[in-house]
C-alpha positions in Angstrom: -102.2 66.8 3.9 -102.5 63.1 2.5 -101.4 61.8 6.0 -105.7 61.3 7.0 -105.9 58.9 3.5 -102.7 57.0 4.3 -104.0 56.4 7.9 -107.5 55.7 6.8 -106.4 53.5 3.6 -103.7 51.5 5.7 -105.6 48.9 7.1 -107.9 48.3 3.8 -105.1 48.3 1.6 -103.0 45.9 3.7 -105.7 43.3 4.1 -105.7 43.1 0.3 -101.4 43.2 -0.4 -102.1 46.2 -2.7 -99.9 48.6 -0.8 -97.7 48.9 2.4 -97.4 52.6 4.2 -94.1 52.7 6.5 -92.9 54.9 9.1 -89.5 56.4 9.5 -89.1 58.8 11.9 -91.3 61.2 10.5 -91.9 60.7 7.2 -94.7 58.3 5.5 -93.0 56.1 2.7 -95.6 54.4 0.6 -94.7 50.5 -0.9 -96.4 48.9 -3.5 -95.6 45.2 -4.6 -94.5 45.0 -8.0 -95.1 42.2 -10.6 -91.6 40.4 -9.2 -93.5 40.1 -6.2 -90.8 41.9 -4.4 -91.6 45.7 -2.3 -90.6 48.8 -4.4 -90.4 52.4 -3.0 -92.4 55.5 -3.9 -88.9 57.6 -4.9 -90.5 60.7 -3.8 -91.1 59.4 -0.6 -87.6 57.8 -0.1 -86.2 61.1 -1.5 -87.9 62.9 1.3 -87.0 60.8 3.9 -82.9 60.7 2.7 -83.0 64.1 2.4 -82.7 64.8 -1.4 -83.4 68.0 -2.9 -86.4 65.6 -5.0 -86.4 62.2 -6.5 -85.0 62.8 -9.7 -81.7 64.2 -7.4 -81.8 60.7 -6.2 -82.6 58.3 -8.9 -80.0 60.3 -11.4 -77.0 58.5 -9.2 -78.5 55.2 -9.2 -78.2 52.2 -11.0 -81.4 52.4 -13.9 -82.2 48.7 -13.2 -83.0 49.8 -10.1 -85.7 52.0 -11.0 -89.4 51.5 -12.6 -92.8 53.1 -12.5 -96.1 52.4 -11.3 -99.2 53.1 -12.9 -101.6 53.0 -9.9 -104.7 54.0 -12.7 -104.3 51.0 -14.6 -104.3 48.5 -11.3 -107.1 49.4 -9.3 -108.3 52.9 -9.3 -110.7 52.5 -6.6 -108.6 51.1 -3.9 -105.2 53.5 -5.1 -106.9 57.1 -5.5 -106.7 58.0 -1.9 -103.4 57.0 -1.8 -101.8 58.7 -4.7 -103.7 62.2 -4.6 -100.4 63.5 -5.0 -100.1 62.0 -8.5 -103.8 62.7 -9.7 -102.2 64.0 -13.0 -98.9 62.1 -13.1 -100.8 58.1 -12.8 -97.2 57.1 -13.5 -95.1 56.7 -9.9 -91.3 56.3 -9.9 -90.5 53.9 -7.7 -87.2 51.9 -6.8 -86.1 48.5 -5.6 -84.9 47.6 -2.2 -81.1 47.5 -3.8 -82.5 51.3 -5.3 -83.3 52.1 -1.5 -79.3 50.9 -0.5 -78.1 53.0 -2.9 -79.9 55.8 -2.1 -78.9 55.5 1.6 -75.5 54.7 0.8 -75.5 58.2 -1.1 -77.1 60.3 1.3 -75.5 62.7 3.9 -78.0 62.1 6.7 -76.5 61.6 10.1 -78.8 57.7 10.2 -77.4 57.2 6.2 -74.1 58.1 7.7 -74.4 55.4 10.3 -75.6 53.2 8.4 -72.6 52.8 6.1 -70.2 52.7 9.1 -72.9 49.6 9.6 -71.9 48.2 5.9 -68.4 48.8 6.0 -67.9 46.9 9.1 -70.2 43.6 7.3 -67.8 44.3 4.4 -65.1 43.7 6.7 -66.2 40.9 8.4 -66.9 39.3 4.9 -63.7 39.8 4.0 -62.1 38.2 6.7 -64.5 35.1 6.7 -64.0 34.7 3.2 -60.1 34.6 3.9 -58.4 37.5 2.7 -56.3 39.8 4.4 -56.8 43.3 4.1 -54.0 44.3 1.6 -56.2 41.7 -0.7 -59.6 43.9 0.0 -59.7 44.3 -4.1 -60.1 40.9 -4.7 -63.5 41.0 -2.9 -64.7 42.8 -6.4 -63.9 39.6 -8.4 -67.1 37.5 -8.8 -65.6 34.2 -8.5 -64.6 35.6 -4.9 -68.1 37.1 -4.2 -69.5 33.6 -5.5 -67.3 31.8 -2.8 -67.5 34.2 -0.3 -71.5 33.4 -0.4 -71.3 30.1 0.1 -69.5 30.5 2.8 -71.8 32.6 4.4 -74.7 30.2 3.5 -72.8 28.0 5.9 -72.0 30.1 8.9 -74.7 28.7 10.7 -73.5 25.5 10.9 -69.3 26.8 11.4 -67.6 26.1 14.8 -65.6 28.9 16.2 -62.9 26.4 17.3 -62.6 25.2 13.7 -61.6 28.8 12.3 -59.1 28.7 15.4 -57.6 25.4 14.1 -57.6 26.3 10.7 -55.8 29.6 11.6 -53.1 27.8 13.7 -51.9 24.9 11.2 -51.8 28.1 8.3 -49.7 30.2 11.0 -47.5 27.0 11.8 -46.5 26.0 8.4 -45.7 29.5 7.4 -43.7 30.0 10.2 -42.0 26.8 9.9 -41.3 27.6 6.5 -39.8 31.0 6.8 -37.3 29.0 9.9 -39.0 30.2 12.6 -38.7 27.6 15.5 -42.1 29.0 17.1 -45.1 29.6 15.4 -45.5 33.5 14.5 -49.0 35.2 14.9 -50.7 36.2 11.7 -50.5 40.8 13.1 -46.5 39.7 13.6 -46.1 38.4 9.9 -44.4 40.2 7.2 -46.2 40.7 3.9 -44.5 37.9 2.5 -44.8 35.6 5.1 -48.9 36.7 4.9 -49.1 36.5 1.1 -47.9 32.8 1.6 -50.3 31.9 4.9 -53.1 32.7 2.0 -53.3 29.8 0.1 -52.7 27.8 3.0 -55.4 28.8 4.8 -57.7 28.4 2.1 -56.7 24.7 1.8 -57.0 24.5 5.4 -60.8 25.2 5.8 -61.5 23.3 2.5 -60.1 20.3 3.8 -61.9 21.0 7.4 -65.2 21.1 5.2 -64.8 18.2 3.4 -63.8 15.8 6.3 -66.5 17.1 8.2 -68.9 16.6 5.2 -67.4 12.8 4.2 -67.0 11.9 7.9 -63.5 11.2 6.8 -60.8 9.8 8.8 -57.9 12.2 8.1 -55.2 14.4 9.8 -56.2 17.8 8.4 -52.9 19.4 10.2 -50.7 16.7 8.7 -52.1 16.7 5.0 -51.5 20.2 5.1 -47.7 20.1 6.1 -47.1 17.5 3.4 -48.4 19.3 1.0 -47.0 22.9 1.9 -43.6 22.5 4.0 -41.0 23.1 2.0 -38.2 20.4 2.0 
C-alpha cells in the first residue's frame, strides 16, 4: 500500500539526508538519521523483515540502549508524511541502532539470520585466534582488557606479515617443547594442555617483541630474547 510513496519519496528524500528506504529481499525497511548522525531502523520494518510476530516481540529481547523513537511530526512534516502514513496517529516511531539490528538478527530464526551467525561465530573465531588464545581460553575473550587488546590488534592487521605470525608461532612451539625435554619441536594440535597453557604467555611475548622491533627498527634477536627469558635452566 505505502510501497507507491516510498518509491516516489526516495529520490526527494535522499537528496536532502532526511531518510534512507532499503531493500531486502522483499521487504522495504525505512532509515532515518538520528541526532548522533548514525542510521537507525524503523523496528516495524526490521521486525517484518526478521520475521517477528511485531516489533515489540523484537525490541523486548534487546538491549534498551539500543532502542529510541522518532517523532517524524516534529522534524519536517511536509517531507515525512508520505513516508510514515502508517504512523498518522502514532507520530512517535520506534526505531533501533545498527547494534539494535545485530541483535535482532542474532535472535531471529530465519534461514539468512541463521547464516548469518554461522558468519559471526566464525569472525569470533578468527578473533580469538589472532588475539592469541587457544580455544579452552574462549572465556577470556569476555574480559574487556582482552577485547581492548584484541582491537588493537586488529587496527593493525593491515600492516601484519603472514610470515611474522609463522615465526612467532615457531620460537613459542620451540621453547615449550624444549622445556617440556622434547629434543624436536612439538606442533601446537600435538601439545598437551599443559604444554599449551605454557606456549600462551610465550606467544604473547613473542609477537610483542616482533611489534616493537619492527616499530623501533631495533637490532635484536627476537628468538634469542625469548629463550633467555623463558627456558628453564
Amino acid at each position: 500500500m505505502f510501497t507507491s510513496f516510498f518509491v516516489c519519496l526516495k529520490i526527494i528524500l535522499e537528496v536532502i539526508q532526511l531518510i534512507k528506504i532499503e531493500k531486502w529481499l522483499d521487504h522495504e525497511i525505512r532509515f532515518v538519521l538520528g541526532e548522533d548522525g548514525e542510521w537507525w531502523a524503523v523496528a516495524k520494518d526490521v521486525a517484518g523483515a526478521l520475521g517477528y510476530r511485531d516489533s515489540n516481540d523484537m525490541t523486548k529481547r534487546m538491549d534498551q540502549q539500543e532502542i529510541d523513537s522518532f517523532n517524524w511530526k516534529k522534524k519536517q512534516p511536509e517531507d515525512y508524511a508520505g513516508c510514515f502514513q502508517d504512523f498518522k496517529y502514532k507520530p512517535k516511531v520506534p526505531i533501533i541502532s545498527e547494534f539494535g539490528i545485530y541483535e535482532a538478527i542474532l535472535n531471529s530464526r530465519r534461514k539468512e539470520a541463521i547464516e548469518f551467525k554461522k558468519w559471526v561465530k566464525h569472525l569470533l573465531k578468527t578473533l580469538r585466534k589472532q588475539s592469541g588464545l587457544e580455544g579452552f581460553a574462549v572465556f577470556r575473550m569476555m574480559d574487556k582488557e582482552h577485547q581492548k587488546k584484541a582491537m588493537e590488534q586488529i587496527s593493525q592487521i593491515r600492516d601484519a606479515k603472514p610470515k611474522h605470525y609463522m615465526k612467532a608461532n615457531s620460537i613459542a612451539n620451540k621453547v615449550v617443547s624444549d622445556n617440556y625435554g622434547f629434543e624436536k619441536m612439538v606442533k601446537k594440535d600435538e601439545m598437551t594442555p599443559e604444554m599449551l597453557r605454557d606456549r600462551q604467555p610465550v606467544l604473547d611475548d613473542t609477537v610483542d617483541l616482533m611489534k616493537v622491533k619492527e616499530n623501533l627498527g631495533l637490532d635484536v634477536s627476537v628468538k634469542e630474547a625469548v629463550r633467555k627469558k623463558w627456558i628453564k635452566s
